[in-house]
CHARMM-style PDB file with segment names, atoms N, HN, CA, C and O in Angstrom:
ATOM      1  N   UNK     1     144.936 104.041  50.930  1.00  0.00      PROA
ATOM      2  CA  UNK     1     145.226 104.704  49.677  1.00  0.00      PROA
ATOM      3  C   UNK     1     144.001 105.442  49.150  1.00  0.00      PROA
ATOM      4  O   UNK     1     143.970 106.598  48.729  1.00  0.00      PROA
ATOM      5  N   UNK     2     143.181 104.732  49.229  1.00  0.00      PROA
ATOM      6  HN  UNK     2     143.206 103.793  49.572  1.00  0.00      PROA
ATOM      7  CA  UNK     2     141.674 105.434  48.669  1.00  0.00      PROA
ATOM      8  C   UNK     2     141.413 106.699  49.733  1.00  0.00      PROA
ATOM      9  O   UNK     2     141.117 107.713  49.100  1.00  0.00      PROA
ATOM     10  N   UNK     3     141.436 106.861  50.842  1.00  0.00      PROA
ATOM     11  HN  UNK     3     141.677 106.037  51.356  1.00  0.00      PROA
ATOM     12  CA  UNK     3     140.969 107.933  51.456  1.00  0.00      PROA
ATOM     13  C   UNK     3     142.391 108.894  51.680  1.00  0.00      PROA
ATOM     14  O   UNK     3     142.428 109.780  52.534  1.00  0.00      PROA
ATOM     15  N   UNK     4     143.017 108.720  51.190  1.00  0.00      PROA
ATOM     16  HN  UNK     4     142.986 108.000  50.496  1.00  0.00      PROA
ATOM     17  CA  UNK     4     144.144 109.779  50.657  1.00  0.00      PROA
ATOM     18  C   UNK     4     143.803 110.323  49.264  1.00  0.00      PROA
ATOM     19  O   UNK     4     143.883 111.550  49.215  1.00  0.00      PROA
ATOM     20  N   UNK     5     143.470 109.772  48.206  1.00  0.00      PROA
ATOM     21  HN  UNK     5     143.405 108.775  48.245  1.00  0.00      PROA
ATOM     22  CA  UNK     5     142.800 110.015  47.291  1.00  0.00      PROA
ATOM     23  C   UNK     5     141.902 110.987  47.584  1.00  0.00      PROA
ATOM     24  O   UNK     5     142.109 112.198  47.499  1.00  0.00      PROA
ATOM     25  N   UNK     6     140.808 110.399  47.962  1.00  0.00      PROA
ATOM     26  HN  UNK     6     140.641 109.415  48.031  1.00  0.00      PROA
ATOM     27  CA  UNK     6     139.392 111.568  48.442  1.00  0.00      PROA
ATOM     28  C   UNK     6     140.095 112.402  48.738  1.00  0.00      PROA
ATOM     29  O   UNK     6     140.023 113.394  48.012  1.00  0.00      PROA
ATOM     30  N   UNK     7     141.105 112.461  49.899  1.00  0.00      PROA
ATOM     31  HN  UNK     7     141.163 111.655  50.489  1.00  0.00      PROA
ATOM     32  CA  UNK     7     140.833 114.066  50.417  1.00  0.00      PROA
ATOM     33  C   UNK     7     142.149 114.777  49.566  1.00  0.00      PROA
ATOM     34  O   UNK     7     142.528 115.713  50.269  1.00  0.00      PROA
ATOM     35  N   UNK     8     142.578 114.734  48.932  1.00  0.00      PROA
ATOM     36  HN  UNK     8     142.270 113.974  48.361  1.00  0.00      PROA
ATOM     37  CA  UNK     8     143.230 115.590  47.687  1.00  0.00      PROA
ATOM     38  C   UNK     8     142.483 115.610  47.029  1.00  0.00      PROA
ATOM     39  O   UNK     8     142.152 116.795  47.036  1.00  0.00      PROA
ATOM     40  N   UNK     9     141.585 114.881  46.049  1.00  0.00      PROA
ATOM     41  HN  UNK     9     141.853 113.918  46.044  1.00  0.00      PROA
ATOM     42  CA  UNK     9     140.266 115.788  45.728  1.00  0.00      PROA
ATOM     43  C   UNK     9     139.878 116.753  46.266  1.00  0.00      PROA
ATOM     44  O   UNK     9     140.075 117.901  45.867  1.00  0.00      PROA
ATOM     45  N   UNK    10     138.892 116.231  47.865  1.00  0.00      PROA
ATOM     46  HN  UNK    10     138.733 115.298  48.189  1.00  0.00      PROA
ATOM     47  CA  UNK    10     138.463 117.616  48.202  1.00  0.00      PROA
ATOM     48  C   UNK    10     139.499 118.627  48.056  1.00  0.00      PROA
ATOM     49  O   UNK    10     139.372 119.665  47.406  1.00  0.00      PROA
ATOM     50  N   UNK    11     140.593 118.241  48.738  1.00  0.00      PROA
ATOM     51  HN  UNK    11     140.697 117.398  49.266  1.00  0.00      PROA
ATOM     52  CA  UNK    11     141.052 119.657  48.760  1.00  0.00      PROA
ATOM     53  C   UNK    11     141.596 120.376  47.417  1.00  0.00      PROA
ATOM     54  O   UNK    11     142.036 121.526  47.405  1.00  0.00      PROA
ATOM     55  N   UNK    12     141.527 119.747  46.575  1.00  0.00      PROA
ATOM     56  HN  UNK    12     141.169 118.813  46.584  1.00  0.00      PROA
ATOM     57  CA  UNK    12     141.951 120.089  44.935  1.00  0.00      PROA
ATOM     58  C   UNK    12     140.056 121.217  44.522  1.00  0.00      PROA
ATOM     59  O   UNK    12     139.847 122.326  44.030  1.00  0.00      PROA
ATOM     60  N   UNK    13     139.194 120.178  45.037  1.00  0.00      PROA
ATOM     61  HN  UNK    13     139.363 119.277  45.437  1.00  0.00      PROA
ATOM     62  CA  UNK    13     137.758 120.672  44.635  1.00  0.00      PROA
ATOM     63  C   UNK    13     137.800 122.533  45.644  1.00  0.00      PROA
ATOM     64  O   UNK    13     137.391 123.598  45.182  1.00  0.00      PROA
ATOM     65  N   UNK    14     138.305 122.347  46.764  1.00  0.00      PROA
ATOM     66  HN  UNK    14     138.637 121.482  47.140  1.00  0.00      PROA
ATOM     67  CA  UNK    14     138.145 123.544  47.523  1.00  0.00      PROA
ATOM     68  C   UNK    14     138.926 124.434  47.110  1.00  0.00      PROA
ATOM     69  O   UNK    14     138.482 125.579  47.023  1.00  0.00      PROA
ATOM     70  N   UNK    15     140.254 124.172  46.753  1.00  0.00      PROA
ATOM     71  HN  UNK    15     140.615 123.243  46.823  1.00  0.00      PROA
ATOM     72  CA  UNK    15     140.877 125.207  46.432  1.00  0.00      PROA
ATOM     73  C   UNK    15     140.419 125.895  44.959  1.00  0.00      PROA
ATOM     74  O   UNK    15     140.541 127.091  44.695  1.00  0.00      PROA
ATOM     75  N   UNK    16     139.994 125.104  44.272  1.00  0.00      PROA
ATOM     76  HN  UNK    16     139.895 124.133  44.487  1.00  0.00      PROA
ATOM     77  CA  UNK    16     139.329 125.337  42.831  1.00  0.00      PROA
ATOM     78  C   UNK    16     138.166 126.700  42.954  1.00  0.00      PROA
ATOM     79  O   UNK    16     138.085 127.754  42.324  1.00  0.00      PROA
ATOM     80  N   UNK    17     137.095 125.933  44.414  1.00  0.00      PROA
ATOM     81  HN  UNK    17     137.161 125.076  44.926  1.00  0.00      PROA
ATOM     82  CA  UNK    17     136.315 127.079  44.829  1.00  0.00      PROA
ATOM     83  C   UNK    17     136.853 128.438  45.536  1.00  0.00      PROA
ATOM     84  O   UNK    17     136.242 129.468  45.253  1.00  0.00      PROA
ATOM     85  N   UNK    18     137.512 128.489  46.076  1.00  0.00      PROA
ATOM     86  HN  UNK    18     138.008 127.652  46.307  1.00  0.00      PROA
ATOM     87  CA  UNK    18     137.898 129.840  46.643  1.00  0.00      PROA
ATOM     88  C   UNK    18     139.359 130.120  45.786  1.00  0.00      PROA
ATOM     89  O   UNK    18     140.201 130.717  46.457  1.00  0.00      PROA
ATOM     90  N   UNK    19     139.704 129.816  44.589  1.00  0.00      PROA
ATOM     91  HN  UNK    19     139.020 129.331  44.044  1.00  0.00      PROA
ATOM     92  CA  UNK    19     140.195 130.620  44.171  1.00  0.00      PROA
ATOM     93  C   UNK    19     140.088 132.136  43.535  1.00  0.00      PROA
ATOM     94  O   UNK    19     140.987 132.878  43.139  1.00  0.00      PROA
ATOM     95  N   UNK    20     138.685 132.324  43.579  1.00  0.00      PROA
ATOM     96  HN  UNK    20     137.955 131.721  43.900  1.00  0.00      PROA
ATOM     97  CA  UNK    20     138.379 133.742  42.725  1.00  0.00      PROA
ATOM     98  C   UNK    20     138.204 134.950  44.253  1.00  0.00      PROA
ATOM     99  O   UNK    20     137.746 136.091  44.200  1.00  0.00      PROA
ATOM    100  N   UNK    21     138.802 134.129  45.666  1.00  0.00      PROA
ATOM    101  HN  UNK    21     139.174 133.202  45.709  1.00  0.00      PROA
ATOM    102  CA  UNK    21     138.802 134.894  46.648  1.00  0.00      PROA
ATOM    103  C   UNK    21     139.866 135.006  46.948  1.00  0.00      PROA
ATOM    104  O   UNK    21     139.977 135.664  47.983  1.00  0.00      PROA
ATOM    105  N   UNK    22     141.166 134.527  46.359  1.00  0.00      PROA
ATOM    106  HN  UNK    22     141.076 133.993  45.518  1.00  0.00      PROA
ATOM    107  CA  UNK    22     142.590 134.380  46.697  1.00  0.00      PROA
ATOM    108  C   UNK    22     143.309 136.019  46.615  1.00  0.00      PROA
ATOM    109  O   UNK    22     144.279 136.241  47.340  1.00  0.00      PROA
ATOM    110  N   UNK    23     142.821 137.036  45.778  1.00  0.00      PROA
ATOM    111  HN  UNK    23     142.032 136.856  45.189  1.00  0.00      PROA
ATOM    112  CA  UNK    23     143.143 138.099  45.213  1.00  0.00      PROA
ATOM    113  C   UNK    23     142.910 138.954  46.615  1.00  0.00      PROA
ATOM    114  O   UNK    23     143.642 139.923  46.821  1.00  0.00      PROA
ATOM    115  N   UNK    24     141.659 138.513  47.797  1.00  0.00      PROA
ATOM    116  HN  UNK    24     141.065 137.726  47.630  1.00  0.00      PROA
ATOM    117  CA  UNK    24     141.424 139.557  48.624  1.00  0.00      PROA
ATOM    118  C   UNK    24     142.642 138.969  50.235  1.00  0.00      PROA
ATOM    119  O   UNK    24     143.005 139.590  51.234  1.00  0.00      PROA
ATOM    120  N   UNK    25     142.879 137.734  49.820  1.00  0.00      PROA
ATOM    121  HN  UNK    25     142.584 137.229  49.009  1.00  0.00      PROA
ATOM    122  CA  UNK    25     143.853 136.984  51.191  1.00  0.00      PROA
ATOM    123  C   UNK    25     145.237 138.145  50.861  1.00  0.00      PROA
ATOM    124  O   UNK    25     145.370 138.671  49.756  1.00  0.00      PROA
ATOM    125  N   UNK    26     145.921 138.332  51.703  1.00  0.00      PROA
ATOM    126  HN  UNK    26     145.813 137.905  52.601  1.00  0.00      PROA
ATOM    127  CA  UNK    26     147.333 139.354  51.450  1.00  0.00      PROA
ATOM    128  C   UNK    26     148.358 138.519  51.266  1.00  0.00      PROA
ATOM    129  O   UNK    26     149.506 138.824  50.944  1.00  0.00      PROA
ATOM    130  N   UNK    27     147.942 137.510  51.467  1.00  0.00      PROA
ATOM    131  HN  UNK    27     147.010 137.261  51.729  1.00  0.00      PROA
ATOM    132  CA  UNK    27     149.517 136.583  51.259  1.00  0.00      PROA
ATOM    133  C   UNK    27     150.660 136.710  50.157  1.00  0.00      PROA
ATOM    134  O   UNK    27     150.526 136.244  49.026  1.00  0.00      PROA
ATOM    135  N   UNK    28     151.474 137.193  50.468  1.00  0.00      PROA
ATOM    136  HN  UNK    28     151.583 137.573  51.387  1.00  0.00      PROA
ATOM    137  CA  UNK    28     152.168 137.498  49.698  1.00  0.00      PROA
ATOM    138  C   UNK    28     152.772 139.085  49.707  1.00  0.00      PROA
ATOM    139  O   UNK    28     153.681 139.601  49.056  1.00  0.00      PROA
ATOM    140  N   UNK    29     151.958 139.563  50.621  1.00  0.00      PROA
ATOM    141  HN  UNK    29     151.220 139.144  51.150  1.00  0.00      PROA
ATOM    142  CA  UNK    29     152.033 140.783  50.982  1.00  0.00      PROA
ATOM    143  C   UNK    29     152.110 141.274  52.209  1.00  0.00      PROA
ATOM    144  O   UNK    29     151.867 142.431  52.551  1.00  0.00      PROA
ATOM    145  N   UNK    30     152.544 140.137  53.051  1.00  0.00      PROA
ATOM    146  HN  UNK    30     152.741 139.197  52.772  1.00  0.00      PROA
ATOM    147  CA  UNK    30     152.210 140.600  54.607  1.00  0.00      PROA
ATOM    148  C   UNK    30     153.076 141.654  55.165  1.00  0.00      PROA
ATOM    149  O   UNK    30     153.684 142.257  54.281  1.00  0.00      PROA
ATOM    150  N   UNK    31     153.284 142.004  56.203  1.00  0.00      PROA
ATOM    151  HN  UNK    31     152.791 141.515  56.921  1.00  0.00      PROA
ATOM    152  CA  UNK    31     153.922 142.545  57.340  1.00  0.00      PROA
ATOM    153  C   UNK    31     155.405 141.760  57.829  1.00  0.00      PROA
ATOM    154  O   UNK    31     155.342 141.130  58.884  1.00  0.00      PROA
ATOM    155  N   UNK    32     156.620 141.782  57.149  1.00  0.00      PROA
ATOM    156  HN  UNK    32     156.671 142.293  56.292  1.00  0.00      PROA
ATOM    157  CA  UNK    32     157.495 141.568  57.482  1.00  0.00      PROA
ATOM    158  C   UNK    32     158.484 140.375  56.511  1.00  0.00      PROA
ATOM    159  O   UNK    32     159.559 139.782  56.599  1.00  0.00      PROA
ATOM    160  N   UNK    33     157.364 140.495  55.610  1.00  0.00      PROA
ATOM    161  HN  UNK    33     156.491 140.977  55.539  1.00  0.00      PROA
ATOM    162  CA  UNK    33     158.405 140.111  54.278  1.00  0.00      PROA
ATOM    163  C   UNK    33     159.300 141.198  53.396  1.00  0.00      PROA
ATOM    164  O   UNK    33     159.021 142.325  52.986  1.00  0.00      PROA
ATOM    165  N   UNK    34     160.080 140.665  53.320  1.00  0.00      PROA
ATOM    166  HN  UNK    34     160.307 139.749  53.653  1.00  0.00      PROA
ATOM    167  CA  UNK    34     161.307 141.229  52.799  1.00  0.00      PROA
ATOM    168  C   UNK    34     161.281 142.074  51.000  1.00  0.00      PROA
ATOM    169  O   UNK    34     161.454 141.499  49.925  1.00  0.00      PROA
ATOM    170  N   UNK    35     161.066 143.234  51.189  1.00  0.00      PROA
ATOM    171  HN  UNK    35     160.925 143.700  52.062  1.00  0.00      PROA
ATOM    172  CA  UNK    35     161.450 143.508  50.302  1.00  0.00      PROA
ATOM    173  C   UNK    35     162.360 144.384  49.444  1.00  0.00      PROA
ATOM    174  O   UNK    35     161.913 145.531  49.455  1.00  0.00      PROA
ATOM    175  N   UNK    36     163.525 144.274  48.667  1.00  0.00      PROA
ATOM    176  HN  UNK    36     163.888 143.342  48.658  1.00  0.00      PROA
ATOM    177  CA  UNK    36     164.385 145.549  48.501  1.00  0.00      PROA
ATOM    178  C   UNK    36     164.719 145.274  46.974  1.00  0.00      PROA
ATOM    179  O   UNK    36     165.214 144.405  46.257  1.00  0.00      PROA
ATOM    180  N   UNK    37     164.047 146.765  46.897  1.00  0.00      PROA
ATOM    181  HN  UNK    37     163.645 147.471  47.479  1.00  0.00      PROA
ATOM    182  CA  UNK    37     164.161 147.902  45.278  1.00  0.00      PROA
ATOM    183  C   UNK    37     165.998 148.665  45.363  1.00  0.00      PROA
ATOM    184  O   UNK    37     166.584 149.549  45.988  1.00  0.00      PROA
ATOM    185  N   UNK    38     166.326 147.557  44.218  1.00  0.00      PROA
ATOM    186  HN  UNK    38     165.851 146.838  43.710  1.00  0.00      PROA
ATOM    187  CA  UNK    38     167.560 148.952  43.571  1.00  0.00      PROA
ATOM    188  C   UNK    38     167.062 149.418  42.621  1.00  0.00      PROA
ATOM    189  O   UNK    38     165.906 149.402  42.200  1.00  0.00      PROA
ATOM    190  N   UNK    39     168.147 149.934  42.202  1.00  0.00      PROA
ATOM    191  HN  UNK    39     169.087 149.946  42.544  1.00  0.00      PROA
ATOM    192  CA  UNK    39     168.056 151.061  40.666  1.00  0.00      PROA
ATOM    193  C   UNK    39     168.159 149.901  39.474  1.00  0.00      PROA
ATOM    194  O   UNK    39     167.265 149.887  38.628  1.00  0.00      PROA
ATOM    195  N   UNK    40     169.223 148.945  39.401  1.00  0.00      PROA
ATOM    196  HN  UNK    40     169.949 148.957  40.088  1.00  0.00      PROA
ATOM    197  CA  UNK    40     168.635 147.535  38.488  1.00  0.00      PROA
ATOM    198  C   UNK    40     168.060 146.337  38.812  1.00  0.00      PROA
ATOM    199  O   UNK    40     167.907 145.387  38.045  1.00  0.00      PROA
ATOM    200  N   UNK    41     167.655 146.419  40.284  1.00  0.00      PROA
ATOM    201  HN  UNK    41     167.778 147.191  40.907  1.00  0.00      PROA
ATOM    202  CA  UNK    41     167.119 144.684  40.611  1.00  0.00      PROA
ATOM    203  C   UNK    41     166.133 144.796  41.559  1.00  0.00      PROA
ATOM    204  O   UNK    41     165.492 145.818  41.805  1.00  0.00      PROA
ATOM    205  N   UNK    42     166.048 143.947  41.975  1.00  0.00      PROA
ATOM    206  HN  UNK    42     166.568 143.117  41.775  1.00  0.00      PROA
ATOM    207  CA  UNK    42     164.288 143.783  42.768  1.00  0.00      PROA
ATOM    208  C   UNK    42     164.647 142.349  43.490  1.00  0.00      PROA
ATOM    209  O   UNK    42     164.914 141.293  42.917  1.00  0.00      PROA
ATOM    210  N   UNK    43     164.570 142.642  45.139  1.00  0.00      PROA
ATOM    211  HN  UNK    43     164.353 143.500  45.604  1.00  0.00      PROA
ATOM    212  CA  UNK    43     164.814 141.046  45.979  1.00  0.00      PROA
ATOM    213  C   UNK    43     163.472 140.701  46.914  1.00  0.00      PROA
ATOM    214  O   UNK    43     162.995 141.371  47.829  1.00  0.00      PROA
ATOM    215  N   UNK    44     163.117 139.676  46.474  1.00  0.00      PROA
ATOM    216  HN  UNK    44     163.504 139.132  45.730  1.00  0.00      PROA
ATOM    217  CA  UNK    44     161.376 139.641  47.642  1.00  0.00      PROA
ATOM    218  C   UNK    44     161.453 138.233  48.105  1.00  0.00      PROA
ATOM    219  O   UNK    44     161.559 137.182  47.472  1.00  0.00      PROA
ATOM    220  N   UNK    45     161.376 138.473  49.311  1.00  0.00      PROA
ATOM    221  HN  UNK    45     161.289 139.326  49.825  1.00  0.00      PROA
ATOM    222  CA  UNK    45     161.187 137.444  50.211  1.00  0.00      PROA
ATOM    223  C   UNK    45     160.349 137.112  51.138  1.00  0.00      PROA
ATOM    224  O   UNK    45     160.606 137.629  52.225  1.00  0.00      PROA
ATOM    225  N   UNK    46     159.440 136.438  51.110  1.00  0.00      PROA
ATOM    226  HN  UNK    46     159.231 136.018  50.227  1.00  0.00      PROA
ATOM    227  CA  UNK    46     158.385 136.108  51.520  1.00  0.00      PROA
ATOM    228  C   UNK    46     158.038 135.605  53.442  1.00  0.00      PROA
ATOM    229  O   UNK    46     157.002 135.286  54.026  1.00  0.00      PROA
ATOM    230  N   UNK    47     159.348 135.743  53.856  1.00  0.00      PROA
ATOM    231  HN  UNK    47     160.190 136.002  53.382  1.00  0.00      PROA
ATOM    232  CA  UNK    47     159.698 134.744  55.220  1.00  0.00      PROA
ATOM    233  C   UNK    47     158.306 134.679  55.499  1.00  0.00      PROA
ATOM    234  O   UNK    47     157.676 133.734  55.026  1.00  0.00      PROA
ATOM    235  N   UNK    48     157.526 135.826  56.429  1.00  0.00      PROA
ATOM    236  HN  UNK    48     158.038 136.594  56.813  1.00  0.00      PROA
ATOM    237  CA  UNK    48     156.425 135.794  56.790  1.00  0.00      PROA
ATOM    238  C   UNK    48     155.294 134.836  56.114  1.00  0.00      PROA
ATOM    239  O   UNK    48     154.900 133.899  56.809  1.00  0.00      PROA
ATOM    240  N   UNK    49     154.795 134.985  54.932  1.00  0.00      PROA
ATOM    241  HN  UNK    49     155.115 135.746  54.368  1.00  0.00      PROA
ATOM    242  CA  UNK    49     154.059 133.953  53.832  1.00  0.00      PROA
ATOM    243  C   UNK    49     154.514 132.870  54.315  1.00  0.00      PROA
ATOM    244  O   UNK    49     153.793 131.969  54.747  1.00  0.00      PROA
ATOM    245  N   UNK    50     155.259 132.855  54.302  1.00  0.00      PROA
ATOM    246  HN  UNK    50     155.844 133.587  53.951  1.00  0.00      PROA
ATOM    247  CA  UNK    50     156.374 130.893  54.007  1.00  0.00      PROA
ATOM    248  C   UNK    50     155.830 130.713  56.122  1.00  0.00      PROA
ATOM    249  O   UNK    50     154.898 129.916  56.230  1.00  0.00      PROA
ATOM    250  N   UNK    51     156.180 131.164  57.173  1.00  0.00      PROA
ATOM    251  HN  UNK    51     156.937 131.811  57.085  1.00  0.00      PROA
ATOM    252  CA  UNK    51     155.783 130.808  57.733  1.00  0.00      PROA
ATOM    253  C   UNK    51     154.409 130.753  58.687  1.00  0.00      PROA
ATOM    254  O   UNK    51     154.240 130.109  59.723  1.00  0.00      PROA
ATOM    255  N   UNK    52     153.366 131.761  57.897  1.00  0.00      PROA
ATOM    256  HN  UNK    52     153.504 132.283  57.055  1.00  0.00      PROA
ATOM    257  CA  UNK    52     151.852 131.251  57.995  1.00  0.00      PROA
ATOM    258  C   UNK    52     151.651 130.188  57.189  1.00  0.00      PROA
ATOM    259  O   UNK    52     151.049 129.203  57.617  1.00  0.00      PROA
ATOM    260  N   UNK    53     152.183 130.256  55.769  1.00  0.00      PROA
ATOM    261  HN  UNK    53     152.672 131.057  55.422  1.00  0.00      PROA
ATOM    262  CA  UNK    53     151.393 128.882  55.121  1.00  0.00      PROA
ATOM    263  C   UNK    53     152.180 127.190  56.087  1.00  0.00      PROA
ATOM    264  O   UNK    53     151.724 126.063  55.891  1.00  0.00      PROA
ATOM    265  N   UNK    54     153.290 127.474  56.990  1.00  0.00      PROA
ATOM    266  HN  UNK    54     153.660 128.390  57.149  1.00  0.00      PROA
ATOM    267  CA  UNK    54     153.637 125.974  57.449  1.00  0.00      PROA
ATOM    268  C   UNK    54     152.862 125.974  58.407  1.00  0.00      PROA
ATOM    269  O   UNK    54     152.449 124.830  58.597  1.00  0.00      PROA
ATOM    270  N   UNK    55     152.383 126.827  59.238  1.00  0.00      PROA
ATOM    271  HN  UNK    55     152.719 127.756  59.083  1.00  0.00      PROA
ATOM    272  CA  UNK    55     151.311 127.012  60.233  1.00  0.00      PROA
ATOM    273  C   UNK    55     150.289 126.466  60.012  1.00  0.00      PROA
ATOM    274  O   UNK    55     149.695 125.876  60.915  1.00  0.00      PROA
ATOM    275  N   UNK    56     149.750 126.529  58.560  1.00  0.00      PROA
ATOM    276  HN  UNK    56     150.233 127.008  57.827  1.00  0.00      PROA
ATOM    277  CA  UNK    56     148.778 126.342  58.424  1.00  0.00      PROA
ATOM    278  C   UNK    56     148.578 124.621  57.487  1.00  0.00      PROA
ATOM    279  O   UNK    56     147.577 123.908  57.423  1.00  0.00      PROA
ATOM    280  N   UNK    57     149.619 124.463  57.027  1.00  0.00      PROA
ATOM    281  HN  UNK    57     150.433 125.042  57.079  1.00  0.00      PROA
ATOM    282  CA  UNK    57     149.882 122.632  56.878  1.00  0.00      PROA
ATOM    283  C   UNK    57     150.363 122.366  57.575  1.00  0.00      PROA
ATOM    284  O   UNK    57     150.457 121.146  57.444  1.00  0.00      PROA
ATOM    285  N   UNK    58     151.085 122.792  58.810  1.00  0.00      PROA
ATOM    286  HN  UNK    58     151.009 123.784  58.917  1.00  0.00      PROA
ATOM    287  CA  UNK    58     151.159 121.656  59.533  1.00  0.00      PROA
ATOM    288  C   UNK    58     150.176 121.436  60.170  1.00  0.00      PROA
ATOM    289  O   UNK    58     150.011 120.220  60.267  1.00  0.00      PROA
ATOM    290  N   UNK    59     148.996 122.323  60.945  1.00  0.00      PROA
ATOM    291  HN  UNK    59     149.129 123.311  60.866  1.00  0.00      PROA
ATOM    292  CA  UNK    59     147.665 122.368  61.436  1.00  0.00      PROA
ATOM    293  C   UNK    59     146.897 120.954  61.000  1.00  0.00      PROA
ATOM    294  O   UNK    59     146.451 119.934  61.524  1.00  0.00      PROA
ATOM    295  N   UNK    60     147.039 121.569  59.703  1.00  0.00      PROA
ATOM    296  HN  UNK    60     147.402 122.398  59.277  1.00  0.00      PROA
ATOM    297  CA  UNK    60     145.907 120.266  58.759  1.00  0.00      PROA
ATOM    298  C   UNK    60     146.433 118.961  58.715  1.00  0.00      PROA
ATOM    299  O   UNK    60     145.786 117.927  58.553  1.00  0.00      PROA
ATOM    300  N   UNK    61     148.019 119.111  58.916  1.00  0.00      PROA
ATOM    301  HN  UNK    61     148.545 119.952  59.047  1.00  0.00      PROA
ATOM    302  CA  UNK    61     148.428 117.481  58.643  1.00  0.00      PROA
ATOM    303  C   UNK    61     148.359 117.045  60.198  1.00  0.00      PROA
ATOM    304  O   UNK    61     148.817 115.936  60.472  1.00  0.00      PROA
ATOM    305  N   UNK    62     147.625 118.120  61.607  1.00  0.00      PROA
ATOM    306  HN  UNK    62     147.253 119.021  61.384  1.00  0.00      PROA
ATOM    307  CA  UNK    62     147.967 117.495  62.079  1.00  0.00      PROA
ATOM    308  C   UNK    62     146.229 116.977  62.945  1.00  0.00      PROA
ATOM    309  O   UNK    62     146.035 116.054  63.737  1.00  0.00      PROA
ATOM    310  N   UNK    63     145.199 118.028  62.364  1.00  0.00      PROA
ATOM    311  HN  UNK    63     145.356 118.777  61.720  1.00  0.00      PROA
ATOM    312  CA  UNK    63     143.988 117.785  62.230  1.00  0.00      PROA
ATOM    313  C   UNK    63     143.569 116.316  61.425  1.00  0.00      PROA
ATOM    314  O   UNK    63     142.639 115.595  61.787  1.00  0.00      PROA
ATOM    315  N   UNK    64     144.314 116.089  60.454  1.00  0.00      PROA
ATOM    316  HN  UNK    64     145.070 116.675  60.160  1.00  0.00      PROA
ATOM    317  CA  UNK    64     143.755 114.630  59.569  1.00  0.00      PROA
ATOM    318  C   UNK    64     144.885 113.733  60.481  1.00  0.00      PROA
ATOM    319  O   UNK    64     144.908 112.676  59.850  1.00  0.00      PROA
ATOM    320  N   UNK    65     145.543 113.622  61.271  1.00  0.00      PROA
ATOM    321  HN  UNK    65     145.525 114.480  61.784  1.00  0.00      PROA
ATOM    322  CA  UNK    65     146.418 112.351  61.900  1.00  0.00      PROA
ATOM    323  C   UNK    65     145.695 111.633  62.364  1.00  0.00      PROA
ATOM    324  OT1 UNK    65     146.105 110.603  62.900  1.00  0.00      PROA
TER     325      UNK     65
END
């Protein structure tokens, strides 16, 4: 329990630090997310985002096993 603790800290402490670099990552903007403009609505879908960020937890959940 305690070293589950720690490392959500760290990673609470890291993300804290590179948040003022989050603006230059594209996420959210990549290459093959979905997006479609009408004349009254707006649909955005992220697929791409959604599957780098599982890429990238599952990595880590599978780096800390």
């Amino acid at each position: 329990m305690q070293k589950a603790l720690i490392i959500i800290g760290i990673l609470i402490l890291l993300v804290g630090l590179f948040w003022p670099l989050a603006k230059e990552i594209p996420l959210g903007r990549l290459p093959g997310d979905i997006s479609v403009k009408g004349e009254r609505y707006s649909f955005y879908f992220p697929i791409v985002t959604c599957i780098v960020i599982s890429i990238i937890v599952s990595l880590f959940f599978k780096f800390f096993k």
